[in-house]
C-alpha positions as CSV (number, residue, x, y, z in Angstrom):
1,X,9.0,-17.5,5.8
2,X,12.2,-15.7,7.1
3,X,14.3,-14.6,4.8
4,X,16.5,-12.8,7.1
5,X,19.5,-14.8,6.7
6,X,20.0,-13.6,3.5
7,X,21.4,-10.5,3.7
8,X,22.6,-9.8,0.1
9,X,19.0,-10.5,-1.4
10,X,17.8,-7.8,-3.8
11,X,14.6,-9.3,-5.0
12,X,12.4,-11.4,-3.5
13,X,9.0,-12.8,-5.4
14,X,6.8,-15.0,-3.6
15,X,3.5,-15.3,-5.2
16,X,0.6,-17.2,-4.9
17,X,1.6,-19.5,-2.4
18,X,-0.1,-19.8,1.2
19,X,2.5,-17.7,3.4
20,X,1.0,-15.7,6.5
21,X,4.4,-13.8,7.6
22,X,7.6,-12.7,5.5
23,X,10.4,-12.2,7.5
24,X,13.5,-9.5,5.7
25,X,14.6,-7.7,8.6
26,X,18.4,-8.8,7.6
27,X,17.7,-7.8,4.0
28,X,19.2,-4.3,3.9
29,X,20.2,-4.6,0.2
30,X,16.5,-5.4,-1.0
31,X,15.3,-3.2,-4.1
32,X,11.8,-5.2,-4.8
33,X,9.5,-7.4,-2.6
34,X,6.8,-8.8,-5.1
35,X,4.7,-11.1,-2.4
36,X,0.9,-10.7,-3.6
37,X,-1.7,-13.5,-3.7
38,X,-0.8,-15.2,-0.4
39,X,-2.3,-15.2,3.2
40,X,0.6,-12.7,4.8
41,X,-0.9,-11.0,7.7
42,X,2.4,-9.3,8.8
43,X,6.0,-8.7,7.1
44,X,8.6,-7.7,9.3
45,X,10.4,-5.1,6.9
46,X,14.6,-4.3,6.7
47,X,15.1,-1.9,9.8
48,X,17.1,-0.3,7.0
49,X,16.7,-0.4,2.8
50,X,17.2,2.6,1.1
51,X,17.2,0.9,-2.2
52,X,13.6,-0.3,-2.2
53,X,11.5,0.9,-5.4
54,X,8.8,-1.9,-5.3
55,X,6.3,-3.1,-2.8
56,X,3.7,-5.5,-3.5
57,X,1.6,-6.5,-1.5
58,X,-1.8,-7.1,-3.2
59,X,-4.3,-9.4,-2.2
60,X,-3.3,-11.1,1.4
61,X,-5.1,-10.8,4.7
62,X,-3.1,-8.2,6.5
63,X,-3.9,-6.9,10.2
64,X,-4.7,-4.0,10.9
65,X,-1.8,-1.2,10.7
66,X,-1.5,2.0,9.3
67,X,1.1,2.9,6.8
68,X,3.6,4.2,8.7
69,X,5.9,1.2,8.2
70,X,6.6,2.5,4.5
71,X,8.1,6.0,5.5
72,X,11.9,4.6,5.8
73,X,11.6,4.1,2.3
74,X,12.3,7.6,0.5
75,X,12.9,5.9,-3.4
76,X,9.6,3.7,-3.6
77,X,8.4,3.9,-7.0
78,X,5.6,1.3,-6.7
79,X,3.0,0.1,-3.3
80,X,0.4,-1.9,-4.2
81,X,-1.2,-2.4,-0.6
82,X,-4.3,-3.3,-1.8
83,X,-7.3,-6.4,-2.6
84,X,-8.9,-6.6,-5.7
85,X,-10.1,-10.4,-5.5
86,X,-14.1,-10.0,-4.7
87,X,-14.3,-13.8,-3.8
88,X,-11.2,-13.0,-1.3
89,X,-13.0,-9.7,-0.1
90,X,-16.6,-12.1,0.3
91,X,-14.5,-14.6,2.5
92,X,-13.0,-12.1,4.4
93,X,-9.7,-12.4,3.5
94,X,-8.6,-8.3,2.8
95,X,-5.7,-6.4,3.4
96,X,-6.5,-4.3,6.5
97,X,-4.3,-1.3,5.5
98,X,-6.4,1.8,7.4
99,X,-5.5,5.7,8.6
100,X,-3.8,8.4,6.9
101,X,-1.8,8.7,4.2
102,X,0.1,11.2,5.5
103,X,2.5,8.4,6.4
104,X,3.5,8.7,2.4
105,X,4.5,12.1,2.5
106,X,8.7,12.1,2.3
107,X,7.6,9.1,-0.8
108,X,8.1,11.6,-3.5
109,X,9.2,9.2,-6.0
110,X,6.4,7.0,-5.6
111,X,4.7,6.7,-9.2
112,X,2.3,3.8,-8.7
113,X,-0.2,3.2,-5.0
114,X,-2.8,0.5,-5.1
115,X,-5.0,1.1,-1.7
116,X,-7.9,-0.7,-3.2
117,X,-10.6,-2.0,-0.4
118,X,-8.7,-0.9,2.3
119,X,-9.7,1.8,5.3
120,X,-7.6,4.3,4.0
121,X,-9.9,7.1,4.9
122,X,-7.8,10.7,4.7
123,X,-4.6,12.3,3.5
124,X,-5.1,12.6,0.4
125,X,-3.9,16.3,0.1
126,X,-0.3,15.2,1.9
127,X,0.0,12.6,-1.1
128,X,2.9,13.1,-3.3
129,X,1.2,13.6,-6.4
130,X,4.7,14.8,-8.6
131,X,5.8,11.6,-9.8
132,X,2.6,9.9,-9.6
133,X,0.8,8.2,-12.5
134,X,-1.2,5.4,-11.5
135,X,-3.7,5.5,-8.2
136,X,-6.4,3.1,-7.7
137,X,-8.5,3.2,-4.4
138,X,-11.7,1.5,-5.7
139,X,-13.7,-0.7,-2.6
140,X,-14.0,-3.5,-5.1
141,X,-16.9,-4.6,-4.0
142,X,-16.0,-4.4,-0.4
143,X,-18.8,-1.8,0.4
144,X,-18.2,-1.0,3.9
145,X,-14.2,-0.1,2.9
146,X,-13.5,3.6,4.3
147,X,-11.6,3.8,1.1
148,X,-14.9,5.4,-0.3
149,X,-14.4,8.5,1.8
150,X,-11.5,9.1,-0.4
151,X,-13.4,8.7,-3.8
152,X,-16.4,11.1,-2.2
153,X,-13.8,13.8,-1.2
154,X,-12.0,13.8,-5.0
155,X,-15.8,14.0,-6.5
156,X,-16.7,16.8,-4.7
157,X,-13.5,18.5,-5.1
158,X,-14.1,17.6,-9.2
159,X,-17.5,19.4,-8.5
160,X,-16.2,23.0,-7.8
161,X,-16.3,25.9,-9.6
162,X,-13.7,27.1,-11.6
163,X,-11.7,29.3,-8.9
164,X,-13.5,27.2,-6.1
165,X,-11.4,25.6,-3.4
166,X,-12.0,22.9,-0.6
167,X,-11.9,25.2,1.7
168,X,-14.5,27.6,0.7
């Protein structure tokens, strides 16, 4: 679906439909791209659009890329990059989101990140936790998802002692 010819578009919301690619990259005034439940493997983003808040992206079958697509985007509130749907997970359709998320780092408005099932594996301590009030990076039930590494490394830093660190 391109979009691009639209160049005054500030909302898009396409959702539940069978899409594989979203096309903004003429969408410079975009402040929300809602496009979860479809079958989008790739969105070519607004080179720039500084007025972006929301991103989501939830529950598609997206290629492997890290997140460093989302860094020209310094007032995102909301990324939702995830798959919660276990019958999606069990036919193998999955957001392939995967790397650091160091990538997020300059995102110190964001307030809500979904990286559910995803091979997000490190980063966590270069997450921009300000602002932030809602993070959910569960494997729903997507076992192998490198997403866990994240979960083991929060539960062991819950584990210290009182005046422990990481580092010690």
């Amino acid at each position: 679906m391109n979009l691009s010819t639209f160049p005054n578009l500030e909302e898009i919301v396409v959702e539940g439909h069978f899409i594989n690619c979203l096309v903004l990259a003429g969408c410079s005034r975009l402040r929300k791209i809602h496009a979860s439940n479809n079958l989008l493997r790739a969105v070519v983003f607004p080179h720039r659009a500084p007025e972006i808040e929301d991103i989501l992206l939830t529950n598609n079958n997206f290629c492997e890329q890290n997140l460093s697509s989302f860094t020209r985007f310094p007032r995102l509130h909301r990324l939702f990059l995830g798959t919660d749907n276990a019958a999606r997970i069990r036919q193998g359709i999955y957001n392939r989101w995967y790397g650091s998320l160091i990538h997020l780092l300059t995102l110190t408005r964001l307030q809500e990140l979904d990286i559910n099932a995803t091979d997000i594996n490190s980063g966590l301590k270069f997450l921009p936790t300000g602002d932030l009030i809602f993070f959910t990076f569960g494997d729903k039930g997507r076992n192998n998802a490198r997403v866990n590494i994240l979960r083991t490394e929060i539960e062991d830093y819950l584990a210290l002692e009182e005046g422990e660190t990481m580092e010690q």
